[in-house]
C-alpha positions in Angstrom: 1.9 87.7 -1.0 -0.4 86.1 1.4 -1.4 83.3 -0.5 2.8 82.7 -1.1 2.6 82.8 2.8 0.2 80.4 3.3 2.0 78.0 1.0 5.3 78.8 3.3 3.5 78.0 6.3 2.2 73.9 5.1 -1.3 72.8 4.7 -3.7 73.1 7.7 -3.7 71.2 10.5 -6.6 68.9 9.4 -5.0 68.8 6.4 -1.3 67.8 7.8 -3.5 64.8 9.8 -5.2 63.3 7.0 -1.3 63.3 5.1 0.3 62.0 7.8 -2.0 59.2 7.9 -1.5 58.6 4.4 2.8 59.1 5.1 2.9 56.7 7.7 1.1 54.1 5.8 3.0 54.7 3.1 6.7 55.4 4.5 7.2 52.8 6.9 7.2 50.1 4.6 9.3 52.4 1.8 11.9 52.6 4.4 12.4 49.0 4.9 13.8 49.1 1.2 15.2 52.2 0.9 17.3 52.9 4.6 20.6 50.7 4.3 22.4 49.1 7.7 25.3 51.2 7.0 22.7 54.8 7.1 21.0 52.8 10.3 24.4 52.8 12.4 25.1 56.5 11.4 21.7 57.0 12.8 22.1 55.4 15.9 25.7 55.0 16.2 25.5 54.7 20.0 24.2 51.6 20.0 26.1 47.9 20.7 26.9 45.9 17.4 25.0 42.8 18.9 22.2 44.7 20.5 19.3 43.5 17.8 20.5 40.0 17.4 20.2 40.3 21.3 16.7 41.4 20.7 16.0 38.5 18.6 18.0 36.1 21.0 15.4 37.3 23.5 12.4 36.9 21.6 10.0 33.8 23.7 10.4 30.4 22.2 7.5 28.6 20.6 6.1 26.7 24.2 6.2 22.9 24.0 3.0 21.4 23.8 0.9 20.0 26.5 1.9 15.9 27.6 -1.8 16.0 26.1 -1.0 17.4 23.4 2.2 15.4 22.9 0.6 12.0 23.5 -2.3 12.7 20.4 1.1 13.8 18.2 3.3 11.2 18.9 1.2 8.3 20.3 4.0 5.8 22.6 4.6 2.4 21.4 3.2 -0.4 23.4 5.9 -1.5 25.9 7.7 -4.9 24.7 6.5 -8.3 26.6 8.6 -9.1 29.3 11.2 -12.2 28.8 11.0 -15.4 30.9 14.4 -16.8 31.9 14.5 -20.8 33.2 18.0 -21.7 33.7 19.0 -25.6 33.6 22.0 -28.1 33.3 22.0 -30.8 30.9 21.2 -34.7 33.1 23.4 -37.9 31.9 23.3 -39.3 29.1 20.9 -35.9 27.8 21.5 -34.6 24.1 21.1 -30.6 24.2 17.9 -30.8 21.9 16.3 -33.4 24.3 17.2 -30.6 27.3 15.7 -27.8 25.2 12.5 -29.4 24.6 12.1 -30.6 28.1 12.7 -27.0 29.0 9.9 -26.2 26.6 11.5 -24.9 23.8 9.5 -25.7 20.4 10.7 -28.8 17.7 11.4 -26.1 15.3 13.3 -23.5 17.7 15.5 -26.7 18.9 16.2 -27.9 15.8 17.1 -24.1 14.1 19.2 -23.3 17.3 21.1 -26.6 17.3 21.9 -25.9 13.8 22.7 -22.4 14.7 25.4 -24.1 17.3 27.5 -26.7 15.1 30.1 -24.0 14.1 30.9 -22.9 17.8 31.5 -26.7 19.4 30.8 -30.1 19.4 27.1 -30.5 20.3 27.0 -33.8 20.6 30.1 -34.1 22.6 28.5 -32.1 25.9 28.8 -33.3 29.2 26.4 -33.9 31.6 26.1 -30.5 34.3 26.8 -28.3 31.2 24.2 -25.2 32.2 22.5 -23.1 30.0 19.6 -20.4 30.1 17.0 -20.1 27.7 14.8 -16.5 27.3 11.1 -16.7 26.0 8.8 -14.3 25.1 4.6 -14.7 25.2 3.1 -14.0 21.7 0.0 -12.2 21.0 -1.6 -15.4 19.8 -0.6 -17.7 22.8 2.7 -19.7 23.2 6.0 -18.5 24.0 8.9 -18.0 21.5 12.2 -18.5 21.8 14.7 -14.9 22.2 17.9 -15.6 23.4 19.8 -18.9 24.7 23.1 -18.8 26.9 25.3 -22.1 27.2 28.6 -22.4 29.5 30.7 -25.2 28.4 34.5 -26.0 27.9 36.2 -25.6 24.6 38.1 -28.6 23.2 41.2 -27.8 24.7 39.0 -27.2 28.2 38.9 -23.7 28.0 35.7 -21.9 29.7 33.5 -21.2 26.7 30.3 -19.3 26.8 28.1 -19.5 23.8 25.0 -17.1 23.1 22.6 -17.6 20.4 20.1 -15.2 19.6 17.1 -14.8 17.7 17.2 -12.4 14.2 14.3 -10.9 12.9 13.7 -11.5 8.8 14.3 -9.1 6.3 12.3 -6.1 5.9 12.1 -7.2 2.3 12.1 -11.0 2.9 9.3 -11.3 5.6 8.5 -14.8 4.4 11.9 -16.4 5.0 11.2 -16.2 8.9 13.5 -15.5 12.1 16.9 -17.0 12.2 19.2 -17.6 15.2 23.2 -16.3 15.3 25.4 -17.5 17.5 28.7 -16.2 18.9 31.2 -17.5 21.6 33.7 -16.1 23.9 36.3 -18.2 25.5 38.0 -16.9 28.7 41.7 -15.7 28.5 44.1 -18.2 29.4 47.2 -16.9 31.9 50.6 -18.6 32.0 51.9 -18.1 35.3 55.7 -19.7 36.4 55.3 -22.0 39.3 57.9 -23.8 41.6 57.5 -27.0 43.0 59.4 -29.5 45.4 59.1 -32.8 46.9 61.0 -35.5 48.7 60.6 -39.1 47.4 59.2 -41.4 49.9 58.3 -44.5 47.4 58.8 -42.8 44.2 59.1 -39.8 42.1 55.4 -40.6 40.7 53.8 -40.7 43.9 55.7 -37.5 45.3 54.5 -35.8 42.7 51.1 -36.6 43.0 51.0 -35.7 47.1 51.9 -32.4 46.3 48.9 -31.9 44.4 50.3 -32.1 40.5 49.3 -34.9 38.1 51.5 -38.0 35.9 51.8 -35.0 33.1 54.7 -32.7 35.2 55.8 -36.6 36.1 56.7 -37.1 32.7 57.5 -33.6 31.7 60.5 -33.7 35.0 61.8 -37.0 33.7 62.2 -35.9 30.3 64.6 -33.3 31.8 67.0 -36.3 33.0 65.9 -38.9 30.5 69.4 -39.4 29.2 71.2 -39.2 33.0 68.9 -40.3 35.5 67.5 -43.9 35.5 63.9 -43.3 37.1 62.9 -46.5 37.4 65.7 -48.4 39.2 67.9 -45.5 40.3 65.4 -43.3 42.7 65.8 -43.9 47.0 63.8 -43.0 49.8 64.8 -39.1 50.7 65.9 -37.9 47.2 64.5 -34.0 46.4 63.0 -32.8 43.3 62.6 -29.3 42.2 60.9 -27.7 39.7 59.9 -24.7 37.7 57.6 -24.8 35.4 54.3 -22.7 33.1 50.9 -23.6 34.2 48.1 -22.2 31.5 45.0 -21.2 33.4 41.5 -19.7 32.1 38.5 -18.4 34.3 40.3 -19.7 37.3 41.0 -23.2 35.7 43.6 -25.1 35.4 44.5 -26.3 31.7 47.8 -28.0 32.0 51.4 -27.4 32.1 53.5 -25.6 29.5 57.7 -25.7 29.5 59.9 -27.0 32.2 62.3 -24.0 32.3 64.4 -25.2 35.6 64.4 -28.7 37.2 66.7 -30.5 40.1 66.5 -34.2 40.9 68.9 -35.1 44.5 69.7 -38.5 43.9 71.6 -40.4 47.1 73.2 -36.7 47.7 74.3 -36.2 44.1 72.8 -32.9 42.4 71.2 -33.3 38.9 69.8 -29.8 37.2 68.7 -28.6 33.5 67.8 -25.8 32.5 65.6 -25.5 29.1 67.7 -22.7 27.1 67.2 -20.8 23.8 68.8 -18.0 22.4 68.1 -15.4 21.2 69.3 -15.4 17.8 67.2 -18.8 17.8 70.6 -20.9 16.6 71.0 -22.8 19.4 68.7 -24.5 22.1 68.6 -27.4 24.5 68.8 -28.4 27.7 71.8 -27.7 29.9 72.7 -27.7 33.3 74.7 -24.3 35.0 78.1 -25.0 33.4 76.7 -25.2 30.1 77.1 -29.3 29.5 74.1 -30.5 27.3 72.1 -32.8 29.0 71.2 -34.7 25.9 73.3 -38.3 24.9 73.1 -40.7 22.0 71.2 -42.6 24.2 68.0 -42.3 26.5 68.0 -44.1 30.0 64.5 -45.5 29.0 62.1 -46.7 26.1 59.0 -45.6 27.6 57.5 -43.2 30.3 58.0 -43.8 33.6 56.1 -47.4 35.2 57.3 -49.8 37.2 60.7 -52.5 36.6 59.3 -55.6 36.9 62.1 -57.7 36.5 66.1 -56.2 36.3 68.9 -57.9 34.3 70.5 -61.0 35.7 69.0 -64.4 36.8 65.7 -65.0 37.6 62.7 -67.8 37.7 60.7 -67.9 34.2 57.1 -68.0 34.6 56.6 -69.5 31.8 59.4 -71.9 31.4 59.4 -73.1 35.4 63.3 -72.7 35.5 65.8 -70.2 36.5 67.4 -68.2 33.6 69.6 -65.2 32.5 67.7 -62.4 32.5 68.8 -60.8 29.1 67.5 -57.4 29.4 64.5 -55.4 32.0 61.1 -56.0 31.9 58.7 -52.8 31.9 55.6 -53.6 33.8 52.9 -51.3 32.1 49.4 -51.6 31.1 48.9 -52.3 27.3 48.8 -50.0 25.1 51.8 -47.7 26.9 53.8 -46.2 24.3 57.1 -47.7 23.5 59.8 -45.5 21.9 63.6 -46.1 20.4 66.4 -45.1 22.8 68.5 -43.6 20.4 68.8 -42.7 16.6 68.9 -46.3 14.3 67.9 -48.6 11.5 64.6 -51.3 12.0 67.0 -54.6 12.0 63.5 -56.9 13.0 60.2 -56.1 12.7 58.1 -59.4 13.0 56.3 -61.8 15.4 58.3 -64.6 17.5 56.3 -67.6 18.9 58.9 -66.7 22.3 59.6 -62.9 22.2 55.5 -61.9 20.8 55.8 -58.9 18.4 58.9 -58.0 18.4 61.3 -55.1 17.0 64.9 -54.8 16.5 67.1 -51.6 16.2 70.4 -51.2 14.9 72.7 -47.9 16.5 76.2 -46.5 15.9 78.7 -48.2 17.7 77.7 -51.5 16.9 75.4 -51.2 19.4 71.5 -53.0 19.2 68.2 -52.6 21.0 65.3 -55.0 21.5 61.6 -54.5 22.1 59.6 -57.9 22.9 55.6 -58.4 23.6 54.7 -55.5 21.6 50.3 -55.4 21.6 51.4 -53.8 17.9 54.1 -52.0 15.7 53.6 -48.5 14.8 52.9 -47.4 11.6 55.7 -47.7 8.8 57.9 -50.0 11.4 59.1 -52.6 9.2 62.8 -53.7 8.6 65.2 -51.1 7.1 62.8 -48.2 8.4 65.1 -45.0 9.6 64.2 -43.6 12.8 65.0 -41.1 15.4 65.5 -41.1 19.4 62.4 -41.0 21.2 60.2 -41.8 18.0 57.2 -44.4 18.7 57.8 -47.6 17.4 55.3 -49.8 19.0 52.9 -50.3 22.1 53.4 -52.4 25.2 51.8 -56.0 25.1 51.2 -59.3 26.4 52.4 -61.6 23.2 54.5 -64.4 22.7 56.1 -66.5 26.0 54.7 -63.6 28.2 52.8 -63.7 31.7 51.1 -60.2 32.0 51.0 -56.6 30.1 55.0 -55.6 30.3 57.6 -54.8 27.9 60.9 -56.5 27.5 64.1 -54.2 26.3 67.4 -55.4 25.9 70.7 -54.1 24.6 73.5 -55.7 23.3 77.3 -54.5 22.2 79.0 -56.3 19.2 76.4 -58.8 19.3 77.1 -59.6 23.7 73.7 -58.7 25.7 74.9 -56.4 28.5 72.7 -54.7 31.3 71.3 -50.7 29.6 71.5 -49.3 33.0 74.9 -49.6 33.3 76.1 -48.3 30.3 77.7 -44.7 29.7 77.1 -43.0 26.6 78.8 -39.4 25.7 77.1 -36.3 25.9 75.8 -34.2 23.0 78.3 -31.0 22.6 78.3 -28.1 25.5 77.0 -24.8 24.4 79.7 -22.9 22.5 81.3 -20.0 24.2 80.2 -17.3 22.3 76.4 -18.3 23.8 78.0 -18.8 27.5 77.6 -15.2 29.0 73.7 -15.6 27.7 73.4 -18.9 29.2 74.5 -17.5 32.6 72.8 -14.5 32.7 69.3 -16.9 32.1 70.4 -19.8 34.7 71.1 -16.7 37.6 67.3 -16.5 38.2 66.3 -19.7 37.8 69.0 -21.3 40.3 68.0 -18.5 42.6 64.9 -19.6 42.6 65.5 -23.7 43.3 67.4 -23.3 45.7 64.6 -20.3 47.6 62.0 -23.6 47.2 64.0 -25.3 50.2 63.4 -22.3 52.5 59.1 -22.0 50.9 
């Protein structure tokens, strides 16, 4: 009974130490296997779902080594040589390459970057004060190469144009092959703005023009308005107005030119002229017409060339050349050779050949029985030879000095059913007026436009 007792009661104390030693060792790793999570929530199911990730979340993070410690790891690369910038224009009569080098900028750097170049403008058509920057770096063996060149120049079409042409490093695989240069360009934007102008005439239209600051472009661009109404060389007085509005293109704050006339008004001795340059919208009809709707084109122009200076109107006069006073058989263009010459209206080449009196000469044949001549011509144009078809305002020839002539000037003369009679005084008809379906269109354009003439009076 007592030994059943005993075996009740456990093993002795020493003897419970020496098993618990041997239970712990042996347990604690047995119960990483054997206890599930589901038996460790039942036995502690008082405790928050994220409480051990929280004790994880809270373990200390690995400390970041020492800047000692980091600098024997990761050793920093040696800082990159510092660029030299020398900024320069290009002197008269200086090629680019000739600038480079003088700049100090090697043979083969000039010649590879010049090459780089030809596909982003005209090299060899740069102007004197063109400025450019080059950037050099020193090399590790002495000398300087080149990295980058900048160049500011104008496009063809005179648009700010800045070039920049790098330097590329070879191939990873290629090393042998050897930098290259790229090149890109970026022209600034251009802007069309709508501008009015006005002027009074106080010699002519050409000179008013020019005092307000504009150029013989707008000058030829106004009288092409009028060209079949207003006779600009014999018709404008002292104290007729002009008015006009008109596209300018600008780019980088320059000016390029002048784009469409969309309004214009010539005050000739008190007598109002206006056009307007119309289009529809459904792109079937276009043209210039004044408020009513009247087309300002006719079957034939007032002139054969752009505005210059009459010379000599129709009627008697003395002949230079022939030391006597004769009729006058047409007007005489004063112009410097070379001017353009155009045909008046729609015809048929009649003449094309050289007189001993009337130079190089040309003959056109209209509707209506009606012919036009062009004497002193410096030279026909192209394809101008009798029987040639050709339209209003088509070149035909350049002004001259040839034949029985005294200076640069071109002779034009008209004639109905074979009688000369003066050009300035003859009336043509109009081309058709817009149809009425197109009117309410055409009003609702000219409103603003008018508004806008006739607010340059009080400006």
């Amino acid at each position: 009974m007592r030994v059943e007792e005993r075996g009740a009661r456990g093993p002795s104390r020493q003897g419970m130490t020496r098993a618990g030693i041997i239970g712990v060792a042996v347990t604690i790793p047995a119960l990483v296997a054997l206890v599930t999570p589901r038996q460790l929530d039942a036995a502690a199911p008082a405790m928050p779902a994220l409480t051990r990730a929280a004790e994880v979340a809270r373990a200390p993070a690995p400390a970041a080594p020492s800047p000692a410690i980091a600098a024997i790891l990761s050793p920093a690369e040696p800082p990159a040589p510092a660029l030299e910038r020398a900024e320069d224009r290009l002197q008269d009569g200086e090629a680019l390459s000739t600038a480079l080098q003088r700049s100090g900028v090697g043979a083969n750097d000039t010649s590879d970057l010049v090459r780089a170049l030809k596909d982003h403008l005209d090299v060899r058509g740069l102007r004197a004060g063109a400025s450019f920057a080059i950037d050099r770096r020193s090399l590790p063996t002495g000398g300087k190469e080149l990295v980058r060149f900048e160049l500011r120049t104008l496009s063809g079409e005179g648009v700010p144009r800045t070039v920049v042409v790098e330097r590329q490093p070879p191939p990873i695989t290629q090393p042998e092959t050897g930098a290259t240069f790229l090149a890109r360009h970026q022209d600034a934007a251009i802007e069309t703005k709508l501008e009015g102008l006005n002027g009074a005439v106080r010699s002519s239209l050409y000179q008013s023009m020019l005092e307000a600051g504009e150029d013989a472009v707008l000058v030829n661009k106004f009288v092409d308005v009028f060209a079949w109404n207003v006779d600009f060389y014999r018709q404008t007085q002292k104290g007729d107005e002009w008015r006009v509005i008109v596209e300018k293109r600008y780019a980088g704050g320059r000016f390029l030119g002048y784009g469409k006339v969309l309004a214009a008004e010539y005050v000739n001795a008190g007598s109002a002229h206006r056009g307007f340059l119309f289009d529809a919208k459904d792109g079937r009809h276009s043209g210039t017409y004044d408020e009513e709707g009247n087309a300002l084109q006719r079957t034939f122009l007032k002139n054969p060339m752009e505005i210059a200076r009459v010379t000599s109107s129709y009627g008697m006069r003395f002949h230079p050349v022939l030391g006597k006073n004769k009729q006058h058989q047409g007007v005489d263009y004063g112009a410097p050779t070379g001017t353009p010459v155009w045909s008046v209206a729609d015809g048929v080449v009649k003449e094309a050949r050289f007189s001993s009196t009337a130079g190089n000469m040309i003959v056109l044949q209209h509707i209506n029985g009606i012919t036009t001549e062009y004497f002193h011509l410096s030279k026909l144009a192209d394809g101008i030879k009798a029987g040639t078809r050709v339209k209003q305002k088509q070149l035909i020839g350049n002004v001259g000095n040839t034949g029985m002539s005294t200076g640069s000037h071109l002779h034009f003369g008209m004639l109905r059913a074979g009688a000369h009679v003066d050009p300035a005084k003859q009336k043509f008809p109009n081309a058709r007026p817009i149809p009425k379906d197109y009117r309410d269109e055409l009003e609702r354009f000219v409103a603003p436009l008018l508004a806008q003439l006739r607010a340059l009076d009080r400006s």
